[in-house]
N, C-alpha and C positions, 0 to 999 in steps of 0.2 A: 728895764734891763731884762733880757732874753735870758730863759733859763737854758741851760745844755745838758740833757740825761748822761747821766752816766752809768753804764754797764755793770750788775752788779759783781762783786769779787769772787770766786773760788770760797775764800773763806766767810763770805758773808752768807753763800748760799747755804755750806757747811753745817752756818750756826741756826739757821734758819730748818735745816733740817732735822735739825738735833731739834728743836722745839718742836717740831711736831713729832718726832719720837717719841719728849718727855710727856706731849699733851696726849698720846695715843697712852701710852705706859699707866699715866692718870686717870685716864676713861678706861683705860680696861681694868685695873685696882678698883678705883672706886665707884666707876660708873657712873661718873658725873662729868661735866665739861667744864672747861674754866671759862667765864662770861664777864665783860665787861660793858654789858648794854650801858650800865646804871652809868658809865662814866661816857658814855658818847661814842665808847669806841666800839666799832661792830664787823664782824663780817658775816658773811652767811652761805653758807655751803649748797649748793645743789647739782642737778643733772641736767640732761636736754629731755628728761621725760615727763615736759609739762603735758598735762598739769599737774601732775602727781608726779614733780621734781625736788620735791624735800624742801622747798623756801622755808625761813622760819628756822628759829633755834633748835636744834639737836632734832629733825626732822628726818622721815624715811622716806625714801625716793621708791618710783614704782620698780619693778623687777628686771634684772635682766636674763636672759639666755646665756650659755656657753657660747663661747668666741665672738659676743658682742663686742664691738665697742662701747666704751663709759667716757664719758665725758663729763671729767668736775670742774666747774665752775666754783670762783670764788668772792663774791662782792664785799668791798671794805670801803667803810663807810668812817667818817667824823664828824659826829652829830648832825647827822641824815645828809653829808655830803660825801662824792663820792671820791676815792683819795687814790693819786696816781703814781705808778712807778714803784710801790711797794710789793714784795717779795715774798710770795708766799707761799707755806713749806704744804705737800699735800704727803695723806699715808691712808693706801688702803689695804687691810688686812682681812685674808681671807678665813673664812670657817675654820675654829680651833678642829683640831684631829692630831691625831698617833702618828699620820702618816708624814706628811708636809704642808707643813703651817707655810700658805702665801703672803708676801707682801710686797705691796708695788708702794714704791716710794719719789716720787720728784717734784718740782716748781717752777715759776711763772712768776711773771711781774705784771699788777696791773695795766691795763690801760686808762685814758683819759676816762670812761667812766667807770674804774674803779676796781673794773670785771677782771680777776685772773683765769685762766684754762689752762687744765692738764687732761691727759683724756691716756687710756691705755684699753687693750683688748682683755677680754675674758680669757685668762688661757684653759687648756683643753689635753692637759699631759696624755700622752701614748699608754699609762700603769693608772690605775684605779682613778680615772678623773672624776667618777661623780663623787669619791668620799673627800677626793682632796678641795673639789671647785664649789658643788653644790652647799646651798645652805646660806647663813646670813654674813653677809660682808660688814665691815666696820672702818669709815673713811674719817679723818681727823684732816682738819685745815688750821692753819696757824700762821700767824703773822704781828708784827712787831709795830704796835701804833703808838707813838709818842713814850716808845721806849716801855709799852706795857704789851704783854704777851694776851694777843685775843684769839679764842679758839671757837668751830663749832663743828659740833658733828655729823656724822648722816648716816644712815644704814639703808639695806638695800639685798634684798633676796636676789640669789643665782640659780636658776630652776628653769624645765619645760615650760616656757608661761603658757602653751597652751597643750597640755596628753591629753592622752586616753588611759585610767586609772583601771580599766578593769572593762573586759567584754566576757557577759553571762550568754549563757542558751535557755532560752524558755518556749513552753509548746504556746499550742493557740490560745490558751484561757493566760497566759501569760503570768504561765507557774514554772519555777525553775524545773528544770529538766537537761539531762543528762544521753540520754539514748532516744533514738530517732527512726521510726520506719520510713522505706524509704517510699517517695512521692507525697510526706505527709509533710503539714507546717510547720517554720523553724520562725521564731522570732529572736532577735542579736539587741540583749540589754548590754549597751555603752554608756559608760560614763566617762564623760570630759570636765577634765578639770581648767582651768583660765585663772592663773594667779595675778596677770592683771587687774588694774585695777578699772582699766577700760574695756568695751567690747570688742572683741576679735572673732575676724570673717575667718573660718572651718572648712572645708571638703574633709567628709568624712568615707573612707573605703571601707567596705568589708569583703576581703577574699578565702573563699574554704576550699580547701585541698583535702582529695579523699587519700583511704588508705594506701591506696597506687600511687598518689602524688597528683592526680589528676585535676586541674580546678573544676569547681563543679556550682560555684555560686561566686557570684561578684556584685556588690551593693555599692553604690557610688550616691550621695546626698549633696549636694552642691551649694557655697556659699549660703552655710547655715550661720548663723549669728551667734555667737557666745556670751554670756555676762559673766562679770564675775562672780568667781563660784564652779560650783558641782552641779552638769544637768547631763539629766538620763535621756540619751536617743535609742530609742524603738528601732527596727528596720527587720520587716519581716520578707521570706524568700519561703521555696520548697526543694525537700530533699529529691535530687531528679533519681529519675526510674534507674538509670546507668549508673549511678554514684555505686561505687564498692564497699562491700562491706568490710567492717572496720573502722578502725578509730580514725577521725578527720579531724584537721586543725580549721582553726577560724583566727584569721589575723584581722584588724582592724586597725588603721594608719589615720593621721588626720595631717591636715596637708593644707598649706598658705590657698593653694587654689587646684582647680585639675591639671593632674600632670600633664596632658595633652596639651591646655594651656601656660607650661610652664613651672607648676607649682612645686613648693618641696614639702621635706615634711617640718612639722613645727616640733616633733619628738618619735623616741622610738615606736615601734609597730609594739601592739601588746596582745599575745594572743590566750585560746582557750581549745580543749580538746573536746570532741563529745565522739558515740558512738552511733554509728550506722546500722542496720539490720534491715532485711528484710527473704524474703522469701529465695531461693538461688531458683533462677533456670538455667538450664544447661541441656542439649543434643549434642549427640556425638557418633559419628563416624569410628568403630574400633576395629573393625576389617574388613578389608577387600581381597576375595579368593577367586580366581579363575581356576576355573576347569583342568586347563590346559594353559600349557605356554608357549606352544608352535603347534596352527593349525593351516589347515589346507582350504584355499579360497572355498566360499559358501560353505563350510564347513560350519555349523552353531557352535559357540563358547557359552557356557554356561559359569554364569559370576556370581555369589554369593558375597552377600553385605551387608555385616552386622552392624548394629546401630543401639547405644543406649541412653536413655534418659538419666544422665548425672545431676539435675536438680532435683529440685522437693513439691512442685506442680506435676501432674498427668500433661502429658506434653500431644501434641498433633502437628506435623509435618511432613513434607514433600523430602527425596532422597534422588537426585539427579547421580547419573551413572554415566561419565564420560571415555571415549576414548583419546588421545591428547585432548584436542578442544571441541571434541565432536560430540554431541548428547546419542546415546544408544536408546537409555531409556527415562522415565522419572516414574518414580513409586510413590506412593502416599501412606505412611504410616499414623495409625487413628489408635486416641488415648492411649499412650504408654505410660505406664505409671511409673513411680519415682522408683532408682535404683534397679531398673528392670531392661532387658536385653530383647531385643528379637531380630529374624534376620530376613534380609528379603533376596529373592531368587529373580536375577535378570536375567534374559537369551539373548546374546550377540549374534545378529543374521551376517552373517561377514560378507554374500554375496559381492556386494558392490564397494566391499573394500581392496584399492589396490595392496600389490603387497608390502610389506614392510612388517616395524618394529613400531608399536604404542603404547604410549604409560594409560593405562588403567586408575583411574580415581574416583572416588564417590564423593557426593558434598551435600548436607545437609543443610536446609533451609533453618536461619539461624530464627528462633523464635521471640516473642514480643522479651522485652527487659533482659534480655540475656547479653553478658556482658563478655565471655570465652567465646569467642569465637573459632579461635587458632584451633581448636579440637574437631571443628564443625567438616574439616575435610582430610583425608586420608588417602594418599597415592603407594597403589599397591607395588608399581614394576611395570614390565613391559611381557606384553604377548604380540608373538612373530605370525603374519603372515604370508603364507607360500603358496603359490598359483604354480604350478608345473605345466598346464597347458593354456596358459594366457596370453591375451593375443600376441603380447611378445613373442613368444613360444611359436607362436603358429606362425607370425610372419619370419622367425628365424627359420624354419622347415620349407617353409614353403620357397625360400630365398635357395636352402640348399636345392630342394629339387630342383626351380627353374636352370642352377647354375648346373647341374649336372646336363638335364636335357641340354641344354645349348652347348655343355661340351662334347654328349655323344653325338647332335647335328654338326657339330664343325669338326668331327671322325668323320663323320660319316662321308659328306662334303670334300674333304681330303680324299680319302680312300678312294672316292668316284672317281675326282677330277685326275687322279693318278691313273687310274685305271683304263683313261679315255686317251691319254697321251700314248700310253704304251700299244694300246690298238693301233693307231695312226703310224706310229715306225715301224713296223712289220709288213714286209714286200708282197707285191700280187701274184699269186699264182696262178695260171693257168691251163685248166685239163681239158684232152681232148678224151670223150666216151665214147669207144665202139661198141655197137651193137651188133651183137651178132642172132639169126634167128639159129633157133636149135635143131641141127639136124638129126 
């Protein structure tokens, strides 16, 4: 005769509930689980994190992550066979705390071998979720075998299973250290933690940001192997010549794989401050003075151009002196010492400048390590120049004169041909002369 399941009741699931309520309420009072191996009756609680999935009475399951999914499993058995269609209540309870106590509660009904599954996600509240999520969970399963109540439990850490617990700065001998010249070696002690109970593949980053914000070191270690436990990664670099002084951060991230290809992180970035120092250079540009501000073509301008050394090296450099973008002249200024002023004296040959109006600027050749640059040039203005007899000039004059001659030849021209007409209308006279001898 063919058996036909039937769908369990509202109220059966109810009461199936409430048993694993009382058997939760029981294990957390006494700390013990109610067991009925000894009578045949069994079930047995686990997860999908074989093999470190909790089988076995009152057993702990390997760890999970925030916003994992958990999947419990429940095997019920009757005297080692597996028993189907049975209803069973599941409860799991998150990390006692002040703030909000979690509990996820539901059921499932075997199948033909025996297995029940409920499965729920990690949740991850928007207000304090590491105090409410992090920490050790406590799952109870219960089920009702020949009218006798069988429980078993399981527990199960909610944590990063794989940080980074702490990044130090150490110099070369690989002695803690705090402050750093710059161009000298930096070694980055990390430690990674893996609450696993298996090994996990790592990319470990390390990026520092100087006191402008600037990145200035990047370490990238790839598909490093974990065990479980606490192990210390080394990763040394050096402090570049450009790095600013000031305090820099050093963050360090550990990550499924490279982000390039893909990876996330496995927990937050954990970072560390140290300081930077080293010597400043700095040239500077602090005036540009013309002579004069309207000269007359070939006329000399004479430009004075103070320049001083704001760093803490004797400094050597070249001092270019343009007109817009035309070089006039380059100077070379030799050891200037720190905090010290001098000026240098250019001659502008204007000859072969047409006229106009030019911004005047100086620019000094920025020196090795020096990080200021915006100071290194200095635009004074503009000097006018004026040609009064430029060849403009002369072919305007010489334009007037020709126009003039050609108007006094086409007077002239007039006047003639006027002159010739009125001869011509004027009638012939003709005299007769006598001569007479003188008596």
């Amino acid at each position: 005769m063919e058996h036909q399941a039937k769908e369990p009741s509202n109220a059966k699931i109810l009461l199936v509930l409430l048993m694993a309520v009382l058997a939760s309420s029981l294990l957390m009072h006494t700390g013990h689980a109610i067991s009925n191996a000894s009578s045949g009756r069994v079930i047995d609680l686990f997860t999908q994190k074989a093999p470190f999935d909790g089988k076995g009475a009152n057993q702990s399951s390997d760890a999970f992550e925030p916003q994992e999914l958990v999947i419990l499993y429940a095997l019920v058995t009757y005297n080692g066979y597996p028993v189907a269609l049975k209803l069973v209540a599941f409860q799991a309870n998150g990390p006692s705390n002040t703030l909000a106590n979690i509990t996820v509660a539901g059921s499932s009904t075997t199948n033909d071998s025996g297995i029940a599954e409920f499965s729920f996600r990690i949740a991850w509240p928007s207000e304090n979720p590491e105090t409410k999520v992090l920490g050790e969970w406590h799952v109870v399963a219960t089920v009702s075998i020949a009218d006798q109540m069988v429980v078993d439990t399981l527990t199960f850490q909610v944590a990063w299973i794989l940080r980074i617990t702490s990044i130090a700065t150490l110099n070369a001998s690989f002695e803690p250290q705090d402050r750093f010249l710059r161009q000298s070696p930096i070694v980055f002690d990390v430690v990674v933690e893996n609450i696993a109970r298996v090994a996990k593949v790592a990319t470990i980053a390390i990026d520092v940001l100087d006191e402008l914000q600037h990145p200035i070191i990047h370490i990238q270690k790839e598909n490093l192997l974990f065990q479980h436990g606490q192990t210390h990664l080394n990763a040394s670099s050096q402090i570049p010549r450009d790095a600013a002084n000031g305090q820099a951060t050093a963050w360090a991230s550990a990550y499924t794989a490279p982000v390039e290809q893909g990876g996330i992180l496995y927990s937050p970035p954990v970072s560390t401050v140290f300081e930077i120092f080293g010597l400043v250079r700095d040239v500077a540009v602090i005036g540009v003075a013309p002579s004069k501000a309207e000269v007359i073509c070939g006329e000399p301008v004479q430009i004075t151009v103070n320049v001083k050394n704001k760093g803490d090296e004797t400094e050597s450099f070249n001092v270019t002196l343009y007109y817009d973008n035309v070089v006039i002249d380059r100077k070379h200024v030799s050891n200037l010492t720190s905090g010290t002023e001098t000026q240098l004296v250019f001659q502008w040959n204007t000859s072969d400048v047409n006229p106009g109006k030019y911004v005047i600027k100086a620019i000094a050749d920025s020196v090795e390590g020096e990080i200021n640059i915006q100071d290194n040039t200095f635009v004074d203005g503009t000097v006018a120049i004026i040609c009064p007899f430029s060849i403009s000039w002369i072919i305007l004059i010489l334009t007037i004169i020709l126009v003039l001659i050609a108007s006094l030849f086409l007077l002239f021209l007039l006047w003639y041909s006027r002159r010739r007409r009125r001869r011509k209308k004027q009638p012939q006279s003709y005299y007769t002369i006598a001569s007479r001898p003188h008596i």
